[in-house]
C-alpha positions in Angstrom: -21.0 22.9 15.7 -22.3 19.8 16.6 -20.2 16.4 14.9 -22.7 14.1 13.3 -22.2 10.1 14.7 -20.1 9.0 12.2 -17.5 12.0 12.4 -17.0 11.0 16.2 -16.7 7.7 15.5 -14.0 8.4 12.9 -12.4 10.7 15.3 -12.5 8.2 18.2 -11.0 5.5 15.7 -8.1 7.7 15.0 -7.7 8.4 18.9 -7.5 4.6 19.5 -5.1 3.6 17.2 -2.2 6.3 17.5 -3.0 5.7 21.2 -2.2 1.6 20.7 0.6 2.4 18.1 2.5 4.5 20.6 1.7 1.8 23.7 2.7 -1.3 21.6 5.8 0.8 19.9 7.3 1.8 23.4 6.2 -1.3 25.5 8.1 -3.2 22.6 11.4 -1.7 23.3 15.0 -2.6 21.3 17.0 -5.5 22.6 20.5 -5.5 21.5 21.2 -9.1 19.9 24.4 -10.7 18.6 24.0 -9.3 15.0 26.8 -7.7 13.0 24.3 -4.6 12.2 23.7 -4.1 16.3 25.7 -1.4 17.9 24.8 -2.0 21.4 26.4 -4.1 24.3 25.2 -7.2 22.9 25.8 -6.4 19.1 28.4 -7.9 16.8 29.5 -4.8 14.8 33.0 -4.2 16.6 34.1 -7.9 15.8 32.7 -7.5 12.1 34.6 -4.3 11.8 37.8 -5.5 13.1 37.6 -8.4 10.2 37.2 -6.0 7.9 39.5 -3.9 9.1 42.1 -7.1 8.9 41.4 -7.4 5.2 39.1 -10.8 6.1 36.6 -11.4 3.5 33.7 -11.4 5.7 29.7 -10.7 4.3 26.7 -11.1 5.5 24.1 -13.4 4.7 20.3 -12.0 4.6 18.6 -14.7 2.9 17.0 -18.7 4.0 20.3 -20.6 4.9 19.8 -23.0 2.1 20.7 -19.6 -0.5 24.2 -19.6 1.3 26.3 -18.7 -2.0 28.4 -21.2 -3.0 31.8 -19.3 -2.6 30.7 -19.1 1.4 34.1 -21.1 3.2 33.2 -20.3 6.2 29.6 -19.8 8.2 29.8 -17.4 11.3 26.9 -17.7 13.6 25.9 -15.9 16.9 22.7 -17.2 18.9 21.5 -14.8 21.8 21.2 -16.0 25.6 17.8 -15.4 24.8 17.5 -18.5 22.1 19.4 -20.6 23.9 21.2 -23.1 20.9 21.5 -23.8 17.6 18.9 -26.1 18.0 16.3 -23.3 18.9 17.4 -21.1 15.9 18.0 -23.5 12.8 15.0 -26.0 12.0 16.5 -29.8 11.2 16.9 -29.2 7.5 18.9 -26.0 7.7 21.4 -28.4 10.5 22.0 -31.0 8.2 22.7 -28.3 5.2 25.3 -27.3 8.2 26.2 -30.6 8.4 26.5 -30.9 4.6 28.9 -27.6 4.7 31.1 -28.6 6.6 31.3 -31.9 5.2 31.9 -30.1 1.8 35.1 -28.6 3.2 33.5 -25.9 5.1 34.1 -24.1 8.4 31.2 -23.2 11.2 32.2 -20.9 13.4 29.5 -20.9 16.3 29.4 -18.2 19.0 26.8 -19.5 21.9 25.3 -19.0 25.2 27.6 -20.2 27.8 25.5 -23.2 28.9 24.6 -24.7 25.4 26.1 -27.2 23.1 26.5 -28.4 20.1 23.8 -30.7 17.7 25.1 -34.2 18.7 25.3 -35.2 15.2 28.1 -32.6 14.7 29.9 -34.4 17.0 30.9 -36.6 14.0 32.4 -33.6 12.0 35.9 -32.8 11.6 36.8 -30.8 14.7 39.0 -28.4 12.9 35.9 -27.8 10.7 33.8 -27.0 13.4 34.5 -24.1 16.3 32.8 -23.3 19.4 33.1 -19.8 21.2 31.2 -18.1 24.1 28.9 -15.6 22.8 28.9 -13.3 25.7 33.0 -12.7 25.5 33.3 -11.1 22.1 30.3 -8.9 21.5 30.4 -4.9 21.3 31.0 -4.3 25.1 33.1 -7.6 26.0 35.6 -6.8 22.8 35.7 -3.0 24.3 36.8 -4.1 27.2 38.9 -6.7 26.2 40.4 -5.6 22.7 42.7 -9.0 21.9 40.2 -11.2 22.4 39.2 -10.2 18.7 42.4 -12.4 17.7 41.1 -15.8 18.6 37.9 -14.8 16.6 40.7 -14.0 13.7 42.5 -17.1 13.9 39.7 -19.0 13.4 38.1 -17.7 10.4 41.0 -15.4 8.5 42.8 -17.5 6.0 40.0 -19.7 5.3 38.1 -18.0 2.5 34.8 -15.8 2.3 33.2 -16.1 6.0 29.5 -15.3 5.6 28.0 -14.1 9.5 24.3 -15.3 9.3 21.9 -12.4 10.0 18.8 -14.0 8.3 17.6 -15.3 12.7 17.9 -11.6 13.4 15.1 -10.5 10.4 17.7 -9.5 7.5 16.3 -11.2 5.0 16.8 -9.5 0.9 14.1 -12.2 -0.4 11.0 -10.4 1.8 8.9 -7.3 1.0 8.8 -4.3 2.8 5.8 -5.1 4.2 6.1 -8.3 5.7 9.4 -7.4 7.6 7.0 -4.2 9.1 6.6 -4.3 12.8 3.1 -5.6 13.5 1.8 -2.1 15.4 2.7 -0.2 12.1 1.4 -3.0 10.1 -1.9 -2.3 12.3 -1.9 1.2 12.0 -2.0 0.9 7.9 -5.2 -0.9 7.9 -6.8 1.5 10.5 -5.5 4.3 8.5 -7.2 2.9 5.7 -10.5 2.0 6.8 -10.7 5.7 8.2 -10.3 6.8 4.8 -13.1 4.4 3.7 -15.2 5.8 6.3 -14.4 9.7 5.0 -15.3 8.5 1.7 -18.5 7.7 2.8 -19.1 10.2 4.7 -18.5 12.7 2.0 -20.5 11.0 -0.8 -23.6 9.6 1.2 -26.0 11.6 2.1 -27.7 11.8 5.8 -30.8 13.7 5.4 -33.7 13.3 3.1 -33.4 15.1 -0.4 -35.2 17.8 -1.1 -38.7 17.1 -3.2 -38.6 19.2 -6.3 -41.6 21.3 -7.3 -44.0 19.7 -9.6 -44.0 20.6 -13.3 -46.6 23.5 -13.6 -49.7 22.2 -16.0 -49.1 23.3 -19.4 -52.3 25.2 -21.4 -52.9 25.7 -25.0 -51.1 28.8 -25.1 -47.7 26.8 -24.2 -48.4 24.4 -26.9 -48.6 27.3 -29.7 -45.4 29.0 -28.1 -43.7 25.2 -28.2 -45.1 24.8 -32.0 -44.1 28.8 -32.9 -40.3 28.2 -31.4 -39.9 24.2 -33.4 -41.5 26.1 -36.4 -39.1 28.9 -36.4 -36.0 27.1 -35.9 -37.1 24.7 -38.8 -37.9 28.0 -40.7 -41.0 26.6 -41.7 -43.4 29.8 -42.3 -44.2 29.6 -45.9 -45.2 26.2 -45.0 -47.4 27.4 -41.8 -48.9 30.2 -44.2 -49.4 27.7 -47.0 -51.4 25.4 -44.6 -53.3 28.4 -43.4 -54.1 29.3 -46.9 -55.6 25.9 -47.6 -57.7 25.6 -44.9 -59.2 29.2 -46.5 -58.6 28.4 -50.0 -61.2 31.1 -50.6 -59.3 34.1 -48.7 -57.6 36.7 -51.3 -55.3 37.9 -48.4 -54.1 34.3 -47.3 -53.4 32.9 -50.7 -51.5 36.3 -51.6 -49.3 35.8 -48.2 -48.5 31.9 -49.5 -47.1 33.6 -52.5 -44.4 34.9 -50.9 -41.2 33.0 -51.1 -39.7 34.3 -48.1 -42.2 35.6 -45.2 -40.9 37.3 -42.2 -41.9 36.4 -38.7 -44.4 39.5 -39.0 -45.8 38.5 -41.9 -46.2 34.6 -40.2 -48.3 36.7 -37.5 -50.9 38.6 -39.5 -51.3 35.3 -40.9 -52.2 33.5 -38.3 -54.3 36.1 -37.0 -56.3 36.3 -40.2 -56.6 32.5 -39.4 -57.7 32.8 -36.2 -60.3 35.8 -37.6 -62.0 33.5 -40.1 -62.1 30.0 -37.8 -65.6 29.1 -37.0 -65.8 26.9 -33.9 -68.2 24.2 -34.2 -71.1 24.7 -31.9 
C-alpha cells in the first residue's frame, strides 16, 4: 500500500527528530562538576557526606543566592576548573550580598581552581570570615585518595552554625518548573512530538479526495402528492373531515353524504370515498 505525501512526511519528521535527540543527547555527554549531588571524580558528595556524617549542619541551597535563609552561618561554594572564579559564577549583586554576609557575621568558604583568586573587594573582609581552598584536592577522587584532608574542610566550617553548599550554578534550583530546567533536545523533541500529532489530526479529519456527488432527488408526480397528503391525513386522523369535504363538493350524492354521517370512518371506508369522488369529478374541457 502506497503512503499518501503527508503520511511520509510525518514518518520522515519522526525519523529526524529521534535521530537529532539521540545525536545531541550522546554528543552532550555528563561532566562531573564540584556539586554535592555529583558522584563522580570531580563531585562533592564524599565531602558532604563526611559533614553529615560528623553531625555538621550542612544543606543545600537550590534557589537565587539572594533567598539564602536567614539561619545560613556559613556559605560553602565550589567553582569548576571549567568556570574559572567566583567572578565567572556570581553576577556583581549576588558578590556584594557575599560581601554583605560575611559582613553580617558570616563565613564563605570558597573551594577554587588552583590559578584563581579572590574578588578584590573581599580583600577588605575579615580574614577569619573568609576561607580559600583548592578545589581540585577535596573532591570525590582527591578525598578517596587522601581521606584526612576532609578535616581541614571540618575545621573550617563545623562549629560555626548551618553551612549552606550552593548548588543553585550547578542548575538546582526549587523556584523553576519542570520544564525550564529540561535539557534543550528533550525540550525539542516535545514540540516535534506535538506538531506530529497536529499533523495526524489533520490527516485523519481532512479529507484528500473529492466527495462523492449524491444522486439527485427523483421528480415527484401527482401520485406522490396524494400518498404525502393520504399519510399527513392519517396521522392527523382526519377522515371524517376528508369525507365531509368530499361530500360537499357532491352535496347532491346520497352515498357521500351518508359516509359523512359516520362518526368514525375506517381507512376503507376513507377509500370508497374518495373513489366515489374521483367517479363523479368532471374535468373541465
Amino acid at each position: 500500500m502506497k503512503m499518501r505525501p503527508l503520511e511520509a512526511a510525518i514518518v520522515l519528521i519522526g525519523i529526524a527528530a529521534i535521530v537529532w535527540v539521540a545525536i545531541a543527547s550522546g554528543t552532550a555527554g555528563i561532566a562531573s562538576v564540584p556539586s554535592t549531588y555529583d558522584t563522580g571524580p570531580r563531585g562533592y558528595e564524599a565531602l558532604y557526606n563526611v559533614l553529615q556524617r560528623e553531625e555538621v549542619p550542612v544543606a543545600r541551597l537550590r534557589a537565587p543566592l539572594g533567598r539564602l535563609p536567614k539561619t545560613a552561618r556559613v556559605l560553602v561554594t565550589a567553582i569548576s576548573p571549567q568556570a574559572g572564579s567566583l567572578a565567572a559564577v556570581y553576577g556583581a549583586q549576588d558578590l556584594k550580598r557575599i560581601e554583605r554576609f560575611v559582613r553580617g557575621g558570616g563565613t564563605v568558604v570558597a573551594f577554587l581552581p588552583p590559578k584563581s583568586t579572590l574578588p578584590k573587594a573581599f580583600a577588605h573582609l575579615p580574614k577569619t570570615r573568609v576561607h580559600r581552598f583548592d578545589v581540585t584536592q577535596y573532591d570525590n577522587a582527591a578525598l578517596d585518595a587522601h581521606p584526612g584532608r576532609a578535616r581541614d574542610a571540618y575545621a573550617t566550617i563545623a562549629e560555626r552554625g548551618v553551612a549552606y553548599f550552593d548548588e543553585y550554578p550547578y542548575g538546582y534550583d526549587d523556584t523553576r518548573s519542570l520544564w525550564s530546567v529540561l535539557p534543550e533536545p528533550v525540550r525539542a523533541a516535545f514540540w516535534v512530538t506535538v506538531a506530529l500529532l497536529v499533523l495526524l489530526l489533520i490527516d485523519a479529519n481532512v479529507p484528500f479526495v473529492p466527495p462523492m456527488p449524491l444522486d439527485p432527488p427523483q421528480d415527484r408526480d401527482s401520485a406522490a402528492y396524494i400518498t404525502s397528503m393520504a399519510a399527513l391525513l392519517r396521522r392527523a386522523r382526519a377522515g371524517r373531515a376528508a369525507i365531509a369535504r368530499f361530500a360537499h363538493t357532491y352535496p347532491n350524492d346520497s352515498d357521500l353524504q351518508r359516509l359523512a354521517s359516520l362518526a368514525q370512518p375506517s381507512d376503507a371506508v376513507l377509500l370508497h370515498a374518495a373513489k366515489l369522488t374521483a367517479s363523479r369529478r368532471k374535468d373541465p374541457v
